[in-house]
py3Dmol code that shows the C-alpha trace and the ligand (Angstrom):
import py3Dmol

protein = """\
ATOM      1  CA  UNK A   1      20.235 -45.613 -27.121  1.00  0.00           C
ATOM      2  CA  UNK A   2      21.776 -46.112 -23.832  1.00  0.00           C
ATOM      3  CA  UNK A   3      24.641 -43.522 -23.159  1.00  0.00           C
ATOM      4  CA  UNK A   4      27.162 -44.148 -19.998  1.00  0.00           C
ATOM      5  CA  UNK A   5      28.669 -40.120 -19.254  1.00  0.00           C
ATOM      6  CA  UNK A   6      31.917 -40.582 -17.510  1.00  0.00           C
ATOM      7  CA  UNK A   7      32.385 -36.631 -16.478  1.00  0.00           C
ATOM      8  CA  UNK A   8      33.341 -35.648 -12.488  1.00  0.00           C
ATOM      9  CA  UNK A   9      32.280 -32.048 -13.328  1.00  0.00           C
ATOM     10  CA  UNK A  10      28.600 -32.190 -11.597  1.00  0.00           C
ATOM     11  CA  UNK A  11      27.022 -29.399 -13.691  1.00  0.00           C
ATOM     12  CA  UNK A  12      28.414 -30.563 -16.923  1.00  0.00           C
ATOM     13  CA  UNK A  13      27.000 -33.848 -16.828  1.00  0.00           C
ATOM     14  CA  UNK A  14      23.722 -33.417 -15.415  1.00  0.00           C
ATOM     15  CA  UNK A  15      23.450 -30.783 -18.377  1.00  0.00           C
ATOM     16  CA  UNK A  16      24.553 -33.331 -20.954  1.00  0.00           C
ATOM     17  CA  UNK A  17      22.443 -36.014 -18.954  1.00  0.00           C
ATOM     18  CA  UNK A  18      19.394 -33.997 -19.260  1.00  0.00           C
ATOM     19  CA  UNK A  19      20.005 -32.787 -22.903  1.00  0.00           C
ATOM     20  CA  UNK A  20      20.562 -36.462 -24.091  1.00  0.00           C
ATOM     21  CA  UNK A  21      16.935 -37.817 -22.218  1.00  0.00           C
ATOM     22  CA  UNK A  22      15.216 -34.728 -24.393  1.00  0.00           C
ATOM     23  CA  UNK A  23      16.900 -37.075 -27.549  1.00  0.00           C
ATOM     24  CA  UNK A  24      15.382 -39.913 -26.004  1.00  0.00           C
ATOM     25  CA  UNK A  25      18.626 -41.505 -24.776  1.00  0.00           C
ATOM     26  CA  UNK A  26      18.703 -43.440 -21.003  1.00  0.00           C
ATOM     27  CA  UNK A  27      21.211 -42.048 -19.575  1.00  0.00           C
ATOM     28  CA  UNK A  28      23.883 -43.541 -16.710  1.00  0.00           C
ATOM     29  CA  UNK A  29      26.487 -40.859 -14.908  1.00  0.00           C
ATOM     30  CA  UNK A  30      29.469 -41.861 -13.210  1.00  0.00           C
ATOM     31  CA  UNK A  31      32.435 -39.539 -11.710  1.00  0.00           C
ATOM     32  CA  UNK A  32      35.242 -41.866 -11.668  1.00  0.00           C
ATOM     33  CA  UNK A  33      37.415 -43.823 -13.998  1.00  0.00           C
ATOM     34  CA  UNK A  34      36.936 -46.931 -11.534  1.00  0.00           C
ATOM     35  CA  UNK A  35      33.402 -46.312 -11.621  1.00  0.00           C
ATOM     36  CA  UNK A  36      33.547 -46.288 -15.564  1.00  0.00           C
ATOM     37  CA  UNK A  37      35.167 -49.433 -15.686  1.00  0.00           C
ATOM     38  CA  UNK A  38      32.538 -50.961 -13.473  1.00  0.00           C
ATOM     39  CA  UNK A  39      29.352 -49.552 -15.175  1.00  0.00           C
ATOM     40  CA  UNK A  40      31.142 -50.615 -18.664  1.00  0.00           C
ATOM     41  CA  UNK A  41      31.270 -54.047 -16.897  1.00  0.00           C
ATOM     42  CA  UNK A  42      27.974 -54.378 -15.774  1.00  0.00           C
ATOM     43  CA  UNK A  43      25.893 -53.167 -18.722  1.00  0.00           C
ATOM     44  CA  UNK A  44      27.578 -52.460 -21.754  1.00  0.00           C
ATOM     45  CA  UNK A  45      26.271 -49.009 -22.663  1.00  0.00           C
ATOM     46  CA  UNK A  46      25.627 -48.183 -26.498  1.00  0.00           C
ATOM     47  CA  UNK A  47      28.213 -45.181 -26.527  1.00  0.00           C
ATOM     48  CA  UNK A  48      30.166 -43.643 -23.722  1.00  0.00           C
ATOM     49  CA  UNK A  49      30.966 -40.062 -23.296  1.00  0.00           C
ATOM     50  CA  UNK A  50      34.527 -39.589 -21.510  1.00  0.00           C
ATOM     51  CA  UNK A  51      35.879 -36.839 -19.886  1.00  0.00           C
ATOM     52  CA  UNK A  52      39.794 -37.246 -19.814  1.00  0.00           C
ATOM     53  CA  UNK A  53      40.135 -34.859 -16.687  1.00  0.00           C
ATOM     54  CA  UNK A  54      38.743 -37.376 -14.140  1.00  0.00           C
ATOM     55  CA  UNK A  55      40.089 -37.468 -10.584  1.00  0.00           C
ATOM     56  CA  UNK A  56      41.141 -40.697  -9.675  1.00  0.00           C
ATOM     57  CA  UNK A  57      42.668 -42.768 -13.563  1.00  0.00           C
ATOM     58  CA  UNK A  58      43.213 -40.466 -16.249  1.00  0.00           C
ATOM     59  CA  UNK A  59      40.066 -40.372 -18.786  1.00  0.00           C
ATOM     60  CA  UNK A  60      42.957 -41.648 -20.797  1.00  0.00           C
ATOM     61  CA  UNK A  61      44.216 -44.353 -19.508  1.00  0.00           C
ATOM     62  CA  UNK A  62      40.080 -45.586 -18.609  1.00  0.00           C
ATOM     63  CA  UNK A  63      40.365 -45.789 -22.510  1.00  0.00           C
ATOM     64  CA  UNK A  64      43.361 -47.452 -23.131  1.00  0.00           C
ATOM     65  CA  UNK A  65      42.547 -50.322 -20.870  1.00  0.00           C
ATOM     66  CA  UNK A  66      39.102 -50.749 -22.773  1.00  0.00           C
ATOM     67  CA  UNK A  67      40.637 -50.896 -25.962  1.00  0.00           C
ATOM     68  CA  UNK A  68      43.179 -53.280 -24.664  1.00  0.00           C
ATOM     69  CA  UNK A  69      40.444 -55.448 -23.367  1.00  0.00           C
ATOM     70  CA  UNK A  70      38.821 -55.841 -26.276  1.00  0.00           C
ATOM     71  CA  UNK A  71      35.734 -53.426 -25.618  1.00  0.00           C
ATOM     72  CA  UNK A  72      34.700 -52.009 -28.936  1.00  0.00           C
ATOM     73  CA  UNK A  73      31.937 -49.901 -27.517  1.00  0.00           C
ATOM     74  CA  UNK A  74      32.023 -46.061 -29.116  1.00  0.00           C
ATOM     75  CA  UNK A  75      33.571 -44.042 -26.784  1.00  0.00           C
ATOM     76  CA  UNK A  76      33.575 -39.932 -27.657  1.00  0.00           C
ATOM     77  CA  UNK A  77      35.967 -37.412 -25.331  1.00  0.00           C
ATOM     78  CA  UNK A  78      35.483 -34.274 -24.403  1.00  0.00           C
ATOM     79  CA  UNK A  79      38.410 -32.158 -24.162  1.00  0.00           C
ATOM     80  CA  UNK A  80      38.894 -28.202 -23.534  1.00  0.00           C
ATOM     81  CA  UNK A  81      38.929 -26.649 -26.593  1.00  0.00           C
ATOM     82  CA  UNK A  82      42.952 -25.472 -26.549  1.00  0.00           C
ATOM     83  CA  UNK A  83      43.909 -29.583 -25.547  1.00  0.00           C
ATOM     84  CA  UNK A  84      45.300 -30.206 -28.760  1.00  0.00           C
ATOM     85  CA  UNK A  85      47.827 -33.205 -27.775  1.00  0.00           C
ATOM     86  CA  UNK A  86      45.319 -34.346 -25.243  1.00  0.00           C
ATOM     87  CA  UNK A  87      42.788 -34.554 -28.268  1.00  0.00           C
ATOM     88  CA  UNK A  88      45.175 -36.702 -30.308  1.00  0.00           C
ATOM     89  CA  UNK A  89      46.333 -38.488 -27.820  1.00  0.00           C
ATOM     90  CA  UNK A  90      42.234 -39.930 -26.958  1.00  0.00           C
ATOM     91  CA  UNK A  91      42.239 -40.466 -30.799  1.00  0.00           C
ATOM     92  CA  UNK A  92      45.068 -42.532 -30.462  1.00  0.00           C
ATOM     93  CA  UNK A  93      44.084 -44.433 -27.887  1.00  0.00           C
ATOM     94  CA  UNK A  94      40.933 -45.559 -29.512  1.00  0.00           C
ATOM     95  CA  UNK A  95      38.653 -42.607 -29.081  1.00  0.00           C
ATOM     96  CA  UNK A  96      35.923 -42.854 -32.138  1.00  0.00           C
ATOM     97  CA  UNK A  97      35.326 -38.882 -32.052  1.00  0.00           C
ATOM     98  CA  UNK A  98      35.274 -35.931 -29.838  1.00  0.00           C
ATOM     99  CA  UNK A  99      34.141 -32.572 -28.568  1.00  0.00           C
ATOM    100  CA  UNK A 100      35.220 -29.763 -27.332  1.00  0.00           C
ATOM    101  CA  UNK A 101      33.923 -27.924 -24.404  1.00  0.00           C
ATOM    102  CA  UNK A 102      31.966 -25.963 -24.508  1.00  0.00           C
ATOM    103  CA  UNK A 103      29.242 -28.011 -26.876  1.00  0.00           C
ATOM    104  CA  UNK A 104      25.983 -28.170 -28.233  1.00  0.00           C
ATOM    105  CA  UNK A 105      24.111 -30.867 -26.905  1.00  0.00           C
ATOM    106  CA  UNK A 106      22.291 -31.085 -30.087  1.00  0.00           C
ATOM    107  CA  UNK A 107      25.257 -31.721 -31.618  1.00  0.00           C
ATOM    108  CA  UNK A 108      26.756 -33.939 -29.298  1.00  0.00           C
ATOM    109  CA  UNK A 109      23.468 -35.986 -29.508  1.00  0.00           C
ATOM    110  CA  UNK A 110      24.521 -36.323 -33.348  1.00  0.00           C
ATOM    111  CA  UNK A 111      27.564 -37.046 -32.904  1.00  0.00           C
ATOM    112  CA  UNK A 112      26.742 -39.852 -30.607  1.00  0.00           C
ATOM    113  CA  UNK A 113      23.704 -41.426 -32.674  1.00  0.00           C
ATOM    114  CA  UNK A 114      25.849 -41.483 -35.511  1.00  0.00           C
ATOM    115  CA  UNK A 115      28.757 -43.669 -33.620  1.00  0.00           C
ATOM    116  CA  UNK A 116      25.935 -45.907 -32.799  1.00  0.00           C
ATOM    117  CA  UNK A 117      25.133 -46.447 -36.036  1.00  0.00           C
ATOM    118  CA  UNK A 118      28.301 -46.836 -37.120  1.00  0.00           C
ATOM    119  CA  UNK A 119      29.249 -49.305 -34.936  1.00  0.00           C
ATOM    120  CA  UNK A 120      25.883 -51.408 -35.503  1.00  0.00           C
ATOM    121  CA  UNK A 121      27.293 -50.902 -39.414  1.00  0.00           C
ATOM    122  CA  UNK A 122      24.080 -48.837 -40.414  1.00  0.00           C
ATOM    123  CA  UNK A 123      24.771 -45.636 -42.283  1.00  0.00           C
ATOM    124  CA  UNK A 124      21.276 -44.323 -42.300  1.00  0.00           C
ATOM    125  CA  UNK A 125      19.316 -42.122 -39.634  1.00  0.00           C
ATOM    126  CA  UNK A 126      16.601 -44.681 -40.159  1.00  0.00           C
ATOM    127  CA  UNK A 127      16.164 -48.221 -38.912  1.00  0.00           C
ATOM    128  CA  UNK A 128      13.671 -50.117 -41.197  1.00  0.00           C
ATOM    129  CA  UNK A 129      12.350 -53.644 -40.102  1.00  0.00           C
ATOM    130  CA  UNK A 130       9.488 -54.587 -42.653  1.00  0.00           C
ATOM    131  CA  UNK A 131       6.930 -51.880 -42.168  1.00  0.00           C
ATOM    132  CA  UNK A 132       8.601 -50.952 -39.659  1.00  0.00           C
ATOM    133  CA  UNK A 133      10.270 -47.630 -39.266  1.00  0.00           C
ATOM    134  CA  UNK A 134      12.017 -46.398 -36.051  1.00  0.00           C
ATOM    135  CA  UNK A 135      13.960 -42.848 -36.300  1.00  0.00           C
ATOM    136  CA  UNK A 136      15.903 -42.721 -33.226  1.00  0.00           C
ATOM    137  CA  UNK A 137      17.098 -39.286 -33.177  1.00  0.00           C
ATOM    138  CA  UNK A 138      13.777 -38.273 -33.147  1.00  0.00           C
ATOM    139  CA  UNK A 139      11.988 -41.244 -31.419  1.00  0.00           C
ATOM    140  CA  UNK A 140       9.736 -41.634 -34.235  1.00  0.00           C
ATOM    141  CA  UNK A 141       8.148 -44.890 -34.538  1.00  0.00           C
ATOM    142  CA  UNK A 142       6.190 -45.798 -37.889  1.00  0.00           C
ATOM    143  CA  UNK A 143       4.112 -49.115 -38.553  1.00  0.00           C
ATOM    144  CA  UNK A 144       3.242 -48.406 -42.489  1.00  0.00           C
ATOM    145  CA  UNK A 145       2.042 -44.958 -42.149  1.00  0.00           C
ATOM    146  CA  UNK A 146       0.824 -44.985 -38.866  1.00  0.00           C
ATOM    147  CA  UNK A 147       2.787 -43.202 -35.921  1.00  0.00           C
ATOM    148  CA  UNK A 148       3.089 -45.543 -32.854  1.00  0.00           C
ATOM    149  CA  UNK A 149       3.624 -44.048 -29.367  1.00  0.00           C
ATOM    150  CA  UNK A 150       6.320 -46.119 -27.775  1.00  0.00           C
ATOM    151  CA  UNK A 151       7.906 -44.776 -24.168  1.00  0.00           C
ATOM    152  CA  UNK A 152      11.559 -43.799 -23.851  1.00  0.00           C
ATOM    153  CA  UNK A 153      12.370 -47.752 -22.733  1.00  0.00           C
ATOM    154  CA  UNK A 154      10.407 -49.728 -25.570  1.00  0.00           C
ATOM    155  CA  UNK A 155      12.504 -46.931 -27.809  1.00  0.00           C
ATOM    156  CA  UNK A 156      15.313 -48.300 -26.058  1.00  0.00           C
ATOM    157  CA  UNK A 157      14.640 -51.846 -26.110  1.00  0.00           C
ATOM    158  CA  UNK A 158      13.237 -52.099 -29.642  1.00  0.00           C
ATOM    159  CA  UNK A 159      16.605 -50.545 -30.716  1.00  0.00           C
ATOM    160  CA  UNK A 160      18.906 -52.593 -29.044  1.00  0.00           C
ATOM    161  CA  UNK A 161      16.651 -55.702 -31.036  1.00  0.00           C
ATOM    162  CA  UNK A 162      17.090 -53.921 -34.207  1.00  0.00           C
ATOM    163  CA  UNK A 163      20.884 -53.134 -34.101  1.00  0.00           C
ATOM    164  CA  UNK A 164      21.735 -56.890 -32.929  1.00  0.00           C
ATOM    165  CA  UNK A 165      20.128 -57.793 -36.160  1.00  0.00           C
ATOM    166  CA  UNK A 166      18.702 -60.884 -34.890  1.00  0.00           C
ATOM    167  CA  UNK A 167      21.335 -62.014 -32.501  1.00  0.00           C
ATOM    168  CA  UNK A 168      19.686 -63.739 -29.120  1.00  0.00           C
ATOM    169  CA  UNK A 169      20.279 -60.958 -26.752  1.00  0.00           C
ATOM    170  CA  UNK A 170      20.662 -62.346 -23.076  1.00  0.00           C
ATOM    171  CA  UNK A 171      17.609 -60.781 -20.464  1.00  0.00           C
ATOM    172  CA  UNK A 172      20.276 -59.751 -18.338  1.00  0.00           C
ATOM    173  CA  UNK A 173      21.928 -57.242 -21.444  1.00  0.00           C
ATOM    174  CA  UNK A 174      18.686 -56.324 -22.461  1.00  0.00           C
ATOM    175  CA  UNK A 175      17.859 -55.057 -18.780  1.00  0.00           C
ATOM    176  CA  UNK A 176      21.090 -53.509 -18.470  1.00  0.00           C
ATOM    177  CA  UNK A 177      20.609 -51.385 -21.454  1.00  0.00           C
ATOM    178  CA  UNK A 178      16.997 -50.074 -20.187  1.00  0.00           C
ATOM    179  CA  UNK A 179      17.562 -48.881 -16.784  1.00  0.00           C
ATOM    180  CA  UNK A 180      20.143 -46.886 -14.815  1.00  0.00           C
ATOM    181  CA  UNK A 181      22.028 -48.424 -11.978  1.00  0.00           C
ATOM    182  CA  UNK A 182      20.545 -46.558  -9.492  1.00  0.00           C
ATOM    183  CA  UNK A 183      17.246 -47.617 -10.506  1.00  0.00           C
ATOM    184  CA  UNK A 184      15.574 -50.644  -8.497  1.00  0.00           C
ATOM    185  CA  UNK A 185      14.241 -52.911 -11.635  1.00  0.00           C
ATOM    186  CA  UNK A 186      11.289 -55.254 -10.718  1.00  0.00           C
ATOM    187  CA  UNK A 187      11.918 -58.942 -11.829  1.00  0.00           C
ATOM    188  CA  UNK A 188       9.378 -59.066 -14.674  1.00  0.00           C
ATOM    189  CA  UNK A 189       9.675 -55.022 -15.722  1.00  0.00           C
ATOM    190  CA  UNK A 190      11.595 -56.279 -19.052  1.00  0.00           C
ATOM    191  CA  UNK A 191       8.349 -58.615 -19.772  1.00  0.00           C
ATOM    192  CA  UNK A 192       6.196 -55.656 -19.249  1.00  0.00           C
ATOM    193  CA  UNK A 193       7.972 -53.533 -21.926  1.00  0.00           C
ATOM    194  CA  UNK A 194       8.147 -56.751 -24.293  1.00  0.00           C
ATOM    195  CA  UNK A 195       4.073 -57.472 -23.951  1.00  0.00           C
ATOM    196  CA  UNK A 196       3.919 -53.616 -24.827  1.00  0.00           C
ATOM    197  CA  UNK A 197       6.181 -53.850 -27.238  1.00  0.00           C
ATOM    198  CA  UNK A 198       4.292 -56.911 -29.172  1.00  0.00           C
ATOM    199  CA  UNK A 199       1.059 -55.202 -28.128  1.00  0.00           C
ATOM    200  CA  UNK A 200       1.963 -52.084 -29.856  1.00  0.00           C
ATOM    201  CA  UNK A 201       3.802 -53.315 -33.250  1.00  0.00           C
ATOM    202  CA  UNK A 202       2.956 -57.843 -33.814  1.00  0.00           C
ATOM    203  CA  UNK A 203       3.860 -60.684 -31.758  1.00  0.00           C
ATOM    204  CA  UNK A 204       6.009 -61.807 -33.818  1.00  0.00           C
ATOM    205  CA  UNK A 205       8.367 -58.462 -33.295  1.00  0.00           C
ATOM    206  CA  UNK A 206      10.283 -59.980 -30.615  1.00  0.00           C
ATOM    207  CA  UNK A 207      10.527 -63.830 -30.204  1.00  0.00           C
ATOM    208  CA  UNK A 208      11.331 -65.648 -27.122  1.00  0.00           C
ATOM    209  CA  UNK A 209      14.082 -68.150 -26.881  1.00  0.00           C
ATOM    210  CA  UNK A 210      13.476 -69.914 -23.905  1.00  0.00           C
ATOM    211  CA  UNK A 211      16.278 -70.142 -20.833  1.00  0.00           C
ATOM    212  CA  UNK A 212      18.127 -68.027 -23.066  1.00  0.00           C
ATOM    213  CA  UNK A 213      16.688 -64.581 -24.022  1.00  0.00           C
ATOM    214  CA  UNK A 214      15.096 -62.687 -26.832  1.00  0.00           C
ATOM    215  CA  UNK A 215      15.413 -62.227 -30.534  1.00  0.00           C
ATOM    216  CA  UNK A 216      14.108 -60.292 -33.157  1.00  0.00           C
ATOM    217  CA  UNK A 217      11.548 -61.687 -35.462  1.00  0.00           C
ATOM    218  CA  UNK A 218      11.050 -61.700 -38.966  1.00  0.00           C
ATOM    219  CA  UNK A 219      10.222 -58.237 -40.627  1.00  0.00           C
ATOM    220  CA  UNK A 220       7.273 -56.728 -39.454  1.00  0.00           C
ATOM    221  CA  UNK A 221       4.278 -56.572 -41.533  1.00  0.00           C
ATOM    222  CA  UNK A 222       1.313 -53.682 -41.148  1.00  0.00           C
ATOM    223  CA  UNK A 223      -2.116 -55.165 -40.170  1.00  0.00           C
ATOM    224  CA  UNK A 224      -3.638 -55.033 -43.334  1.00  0.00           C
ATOM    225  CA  UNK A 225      -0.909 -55.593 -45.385  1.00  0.00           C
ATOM    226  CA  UNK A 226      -1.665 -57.671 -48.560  1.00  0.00           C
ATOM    227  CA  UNK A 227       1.668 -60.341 -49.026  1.00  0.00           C
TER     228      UNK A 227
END
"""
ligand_1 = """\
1
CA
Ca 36.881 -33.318 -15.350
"""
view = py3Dmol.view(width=600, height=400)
view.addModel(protein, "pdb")
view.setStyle({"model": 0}, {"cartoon": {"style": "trace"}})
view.addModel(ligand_1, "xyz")
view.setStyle({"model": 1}, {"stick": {}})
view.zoomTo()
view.show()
């Protein structure tokens, strides 16, 4: 899951930041709402976590645009915890939950998987693909009964293949999703994580579409299945 945390506070969100990579998010910060329109922009984040206090455009008014524009990506605000009217006023303007400060990061990670999952229209904790059993809250990844060891960007990866539920997804969104912006991506670093990724769990797990991108494949089947 690939969280964008639009907070200016510096000590808040490098808290939630480093709560969320313990839940085996990737996490992106930015302290601005013109940053937060950018980063939405450039690579679509799974959920974003919005702070309406922000010191340039109103946390607020960062959402309202979004919503305007036809961006249906979760979005959860954090407000103080007397901000009534500020609370229904995010909810209003297209907020899909909140929190208020201070939080639980456990509970915040929840909160967030669970948008996620409601916006990929799953209502279990558990993504099933075949034999295939991914439990993203807790990074679990199951081929029959067999734990797999995946790293916190084939987690990522494999779950932004599993919640477009089979939709091409470009190389350009799938690369977004994995790394921050800050981070300098080599050219074939998504074809690493996809060799590892059909290494770890069938070839047929992700299938190429050429000049386009990558889907997924047909439900995965344990080695020595009988079918
Ligand atoms: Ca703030």
């Amino acid at each position: 899951m690939h969280v964008l945390i639009v907070e200016d506070d510096e000590l808040v969100a490098s808290g939630i930041k480093a709560g969320l990579e313990l839940h085996h998010c990737v996490v992106d910060h930015v302290r601005t709402g013109r940053e937060a329109q950018q980063a939405q922009e450039q690579f679509n984040p799974d959920v974003v976590v919005l702070d309406l206090g922000l010191p340039d455009v109103e946390g607020l008014e960062v959402l309202a645009r979004w919503r305007a524009a036809g961006v249906r990506t979760p979005v959860l605000i954090l407000t103080a915890r007397d901000a009534v009217q500020r609370r229904i006023e995010g909810l209003e303007a297209g907020a899909d939950d909140y929190v208020l400060k201070p939080f639980d990061l456990d509970e915040l990670a929840a909160r967030l998987r669970a948008l996620v999952r409601r916006s990929a229209g799953r209502v279990v904790a558990e993504i099933c693909h075949g034999d295939l059993t991914v439990r993203p809250s807790t990074g679990e990844v199951l081929l029959g009964e067999e734990p797999v060891s995946l790293s916190r960007r084939e987690l990522a990866l494999l779950e932004k293949l599993l919640n477009s539920r089979g939709a091409v997804l470009s190389e350009e969104r799938l690369k977004d999703g994995l790394y921050g912006m800050d981070t300098e991506v080599e050219s074939n670093a998504l074809n690493v994580h996809i060799y590892h990724l059909r290494q770890k769990l069938g070839k047929q797990l992700i299938i190429t579409e050429r000049g386009v991108g990558f889907r997924l494949g047909p439900p995965v089947r344990c080695p020595g299945a009988i079918t």
